[in-house]
N, C-alpha and C positions, 0 to 999 in steps of 0.2 A: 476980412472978405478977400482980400488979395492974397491972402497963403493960402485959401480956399480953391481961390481959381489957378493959382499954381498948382497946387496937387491936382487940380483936374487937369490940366495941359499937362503935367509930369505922366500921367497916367495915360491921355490920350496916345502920348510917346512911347509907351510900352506898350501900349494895343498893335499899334502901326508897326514898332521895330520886330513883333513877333509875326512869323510869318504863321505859323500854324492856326493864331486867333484868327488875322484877316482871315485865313480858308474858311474855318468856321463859321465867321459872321457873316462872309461874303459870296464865296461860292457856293460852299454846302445849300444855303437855302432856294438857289437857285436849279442846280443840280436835280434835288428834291421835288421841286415844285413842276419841273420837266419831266420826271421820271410818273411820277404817280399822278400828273395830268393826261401821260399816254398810256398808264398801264392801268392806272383804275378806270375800267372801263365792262360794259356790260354789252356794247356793242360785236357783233360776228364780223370778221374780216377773215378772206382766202382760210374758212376752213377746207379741209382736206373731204373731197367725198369722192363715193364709188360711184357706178351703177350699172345695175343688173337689166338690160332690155332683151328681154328675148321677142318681143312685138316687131319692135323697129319700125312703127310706121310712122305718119304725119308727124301725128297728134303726140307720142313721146317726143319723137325727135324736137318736137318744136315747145313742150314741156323742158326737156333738157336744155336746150338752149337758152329757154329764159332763168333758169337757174345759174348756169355755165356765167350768163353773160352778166348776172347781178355783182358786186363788187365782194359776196359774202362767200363765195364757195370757188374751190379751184377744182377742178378733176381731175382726181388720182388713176381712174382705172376702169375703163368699161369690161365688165366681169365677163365672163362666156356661159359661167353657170353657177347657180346656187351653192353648190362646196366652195367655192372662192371667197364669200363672205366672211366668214371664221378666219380663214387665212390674212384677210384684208388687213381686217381690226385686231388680230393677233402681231402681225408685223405693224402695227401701228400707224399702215398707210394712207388709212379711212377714220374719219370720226363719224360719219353718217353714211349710209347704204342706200340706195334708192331705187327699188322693185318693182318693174311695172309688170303687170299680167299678163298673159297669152293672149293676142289677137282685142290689146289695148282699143286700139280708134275702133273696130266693130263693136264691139258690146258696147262703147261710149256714143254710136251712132245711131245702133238699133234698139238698146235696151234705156238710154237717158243715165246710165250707171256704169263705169268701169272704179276699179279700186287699184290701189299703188298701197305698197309697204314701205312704212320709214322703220330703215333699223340703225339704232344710234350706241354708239359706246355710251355705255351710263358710269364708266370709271369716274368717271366725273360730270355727276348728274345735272348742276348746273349748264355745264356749257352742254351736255346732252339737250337737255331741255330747251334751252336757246334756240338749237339748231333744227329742229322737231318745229317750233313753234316760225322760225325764217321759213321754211321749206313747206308747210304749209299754209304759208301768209303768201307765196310765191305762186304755188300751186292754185289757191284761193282764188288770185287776180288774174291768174290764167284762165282760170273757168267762168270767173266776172266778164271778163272781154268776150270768152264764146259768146257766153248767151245773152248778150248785146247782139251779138250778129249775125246771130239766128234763133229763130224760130223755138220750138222745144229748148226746157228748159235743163240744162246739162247737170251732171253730178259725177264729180270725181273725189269718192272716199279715202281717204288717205287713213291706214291700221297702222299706227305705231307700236314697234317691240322695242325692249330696251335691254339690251345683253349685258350681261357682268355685275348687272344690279338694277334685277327687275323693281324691288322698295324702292327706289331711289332713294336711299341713304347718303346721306353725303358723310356718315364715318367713314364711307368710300374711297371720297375724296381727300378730307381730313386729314384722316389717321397715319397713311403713306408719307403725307408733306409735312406734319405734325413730328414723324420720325426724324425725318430730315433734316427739319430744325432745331430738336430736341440734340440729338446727334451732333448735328454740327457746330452749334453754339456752345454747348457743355462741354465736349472735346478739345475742341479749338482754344476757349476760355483758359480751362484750366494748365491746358500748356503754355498759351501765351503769357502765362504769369509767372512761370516756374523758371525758367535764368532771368528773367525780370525782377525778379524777388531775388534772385543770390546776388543780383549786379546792385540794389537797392540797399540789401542788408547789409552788402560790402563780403560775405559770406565766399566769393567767388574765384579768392584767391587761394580759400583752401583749396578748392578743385583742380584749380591749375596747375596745384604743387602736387597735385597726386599722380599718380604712378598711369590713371585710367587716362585715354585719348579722349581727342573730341567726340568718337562716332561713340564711345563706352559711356562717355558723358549723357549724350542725349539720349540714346538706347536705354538710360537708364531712368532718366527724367520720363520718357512715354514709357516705360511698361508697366509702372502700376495705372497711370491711367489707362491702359488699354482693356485689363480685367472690368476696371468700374464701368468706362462709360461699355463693355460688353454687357453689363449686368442691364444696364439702364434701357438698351437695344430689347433684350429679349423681354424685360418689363412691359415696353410697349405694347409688343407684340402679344403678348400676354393680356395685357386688359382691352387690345383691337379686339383680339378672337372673343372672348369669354362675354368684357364688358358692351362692347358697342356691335358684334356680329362682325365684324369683318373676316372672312377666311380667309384661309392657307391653303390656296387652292393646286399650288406649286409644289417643287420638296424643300420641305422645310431645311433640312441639310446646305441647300442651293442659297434659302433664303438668309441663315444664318454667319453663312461663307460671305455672304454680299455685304452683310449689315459688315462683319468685321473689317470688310476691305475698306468702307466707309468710313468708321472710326480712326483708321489707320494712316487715311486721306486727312482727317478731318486735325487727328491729332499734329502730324507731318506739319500742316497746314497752320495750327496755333503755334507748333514750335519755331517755325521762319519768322514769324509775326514777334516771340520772344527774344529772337535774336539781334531783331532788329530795333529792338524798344528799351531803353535806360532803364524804365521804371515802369511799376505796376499797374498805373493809373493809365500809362499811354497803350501799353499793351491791351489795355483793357478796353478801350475807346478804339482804337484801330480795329478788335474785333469784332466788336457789337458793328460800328459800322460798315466795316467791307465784307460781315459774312452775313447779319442778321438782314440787312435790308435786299441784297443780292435772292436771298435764299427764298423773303414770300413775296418777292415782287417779278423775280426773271428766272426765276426757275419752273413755273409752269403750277408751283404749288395750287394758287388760288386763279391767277388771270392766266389763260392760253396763251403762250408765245407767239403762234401764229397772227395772235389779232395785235400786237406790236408793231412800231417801226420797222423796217429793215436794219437800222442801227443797234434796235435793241436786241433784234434778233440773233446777231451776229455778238450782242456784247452777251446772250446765256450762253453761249457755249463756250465762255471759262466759268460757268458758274457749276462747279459737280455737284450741286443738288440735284440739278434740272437733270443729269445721268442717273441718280439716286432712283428717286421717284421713278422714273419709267421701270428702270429694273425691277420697285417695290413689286407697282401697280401689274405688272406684267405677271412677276413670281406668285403674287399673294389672290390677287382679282382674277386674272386670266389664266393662271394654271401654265404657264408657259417653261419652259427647260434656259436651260445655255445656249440654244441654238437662236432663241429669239432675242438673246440682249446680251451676245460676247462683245458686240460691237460698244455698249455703254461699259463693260465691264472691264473691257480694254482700256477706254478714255480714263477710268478712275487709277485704274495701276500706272498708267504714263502722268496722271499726275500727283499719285501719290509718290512714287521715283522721281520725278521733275523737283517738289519740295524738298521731302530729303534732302537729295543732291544739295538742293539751296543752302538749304539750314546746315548743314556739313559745312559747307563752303566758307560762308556768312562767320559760324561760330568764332572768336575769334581765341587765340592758344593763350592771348594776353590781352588784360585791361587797356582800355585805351586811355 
């Protein structure tokens, strides 16, 4: 029984001397437990909204204000007129639009009825719905308190429309962040393993004695992956349209060009990750972690970045899925060009160049 509890205090002492296990046992769960007790979440915070009043009297104004001032909605942009809508939720300024009638407070005063439009981005038909169903929980209790305090009893119809995905399908949603993942994990993976494996098999001496440089080396490690995981891109895309209805409502040229800058990021991105890891097992765990969990938790995939911390908000924008997706949903949902997302398409080439650069650097001309 006493070699027994020596081999457990011998062991205890290898847990402690490795720093990597403490992370794992220690930090990681905690880490975790903060991240997806703020980001799984179903509740609305500062989303983004329009609105359109051409009334301007009392009773919007003081509708808007109770909206304005609830903790769910921020305002992007009092419109001047109906073509600005399109515009709004094509530059992705707006997640919800909100439409009141001609000469609002009269018909609400004289007729017991005026009506409001909610127009909601259905790119993503959950948080659509969310926002539809706040907005007129809002509206609701505004008309609750009128007719408390007076007389005739009021009615304010609220006609919801939902652009981009009148079904509300959520392959909508889906299928754009589903690429992303797919993409970025299978890329990423399989470089990250590829001089992990030559450094492992001991293989990596032949290389060094060869004629080819560093930058011929790795050039040469990503190009057969760049064909595959291309193949895999258009796959998707392929069973979105056919299998689940999602269109291409973009050019598809535009969208193809985008997927490949992606892959290109994504590969870039497992080969740093390989350079920096001894062996296959660690390469392999280093990118399951910093890509896979990044990728459906702060990239906008599944929960809204906006309804996040301000920590976490700031910690997606090193995350290039969360660039990904917008570009997808923009090109494929909205029909949109270059002009509406050079600015994501730029973020992906400054960091597809930023790794490179790395992994260059990192590689090293000799075994350590």
């Amino acid at each position: 029984m006493k070699r027994f509890w020596s081999f457990v205090i011998k062991e205890f002492y290898h847990i402690f001397r490795d720093a990597r296990t403490l992370l794992i046992l220690f930090v990681l769960p905690v880490v975790l437990i903060l991240i997806f007790g703020y980001v799984v979440t179903n509740e609305i915070k500062d989303a983004r909204i329009a609105i359109f009043d051409p009334s301007k009297d009392n009773v919007t104004q003081q509708i808007t204000n109770k909206i304005i001032s609830s903790d769910y909605f921020i305002l992007k942009d009092n419109l001047s007129s109906e073509k600005e809508i399109e515009q709004v939720f094509r530059d992705g300024r707006a997640r919800i639009v909100l439409v009141f009638e001609e000469q609002f407070a009269e018909k609400l005063y004289k007729t017991g009825k005026a009506e409001v439009q909610l127009i909601a981005d259905a790119s993503d038909a959950n948080t659509a719905n969310l926002l539809v169903n706040y907005t007129q929980a809002i509206i609701g209790d505004y008309v609750g308190n009128l007719n408390t305090a007076s007389q005739p009893a009021f009615q304010i119809e609220p006609r919801v429309r939902m652009v981009y995905n009148e079904k509300m399908k959520g392959a909508y949603m889906f299928v754009p962040g589903t690429m992303a993942l797919i993409l970025m994990l299978v890329s990423a993976l399989m470089t990250s393993i590829s001089i992990a494996r030559e450094k492992e098999m001991g293989t990596m001496e032949v290389l060094l004695v060869s004629p080819l440089k560093p930058v011929q080396i790795i050039l040469g490690k990503v190009t057969p992956y760049v064909s595959l995981s291309f193949v895999n891109a258009i796959s998707i895309i392929v069973l979105g349209y056919y299998v689940f209805d999602v269109p291409v409502e973009g050019n598809l040229l535009l969208l193809i060009a985008e997927c490949m800058l992606f892959i290109l990021l994504a590969l870039s991105l497992g080969l740093l990750i390989s350079t920096l890891s001894k062996t296959q097992q660690m390469a392999m765990f280093i990118s399951l972690f910093s890509l896979m969990l990044p990728t459906i938790l702060l990239s906008g995939f599944i929960f809204p970045i906006e309804n996040m911390p301000q920590i976490l908000q700031w910690l997606s924008m090193i995350v290039p899925p969360k660039y990904f997706i917008i570009i997808i949903k923009n090109i494929m949902i909205k029909g949109t060009g270059i002009m509406f997302v050079w600015k994501e398409t730029l973020v992906l080439i400054g960091m597809t160049l930023f790794f490179i650069a790395v992994s260059v650097k990192k590689f090293k001309v000799r075994l350590e």
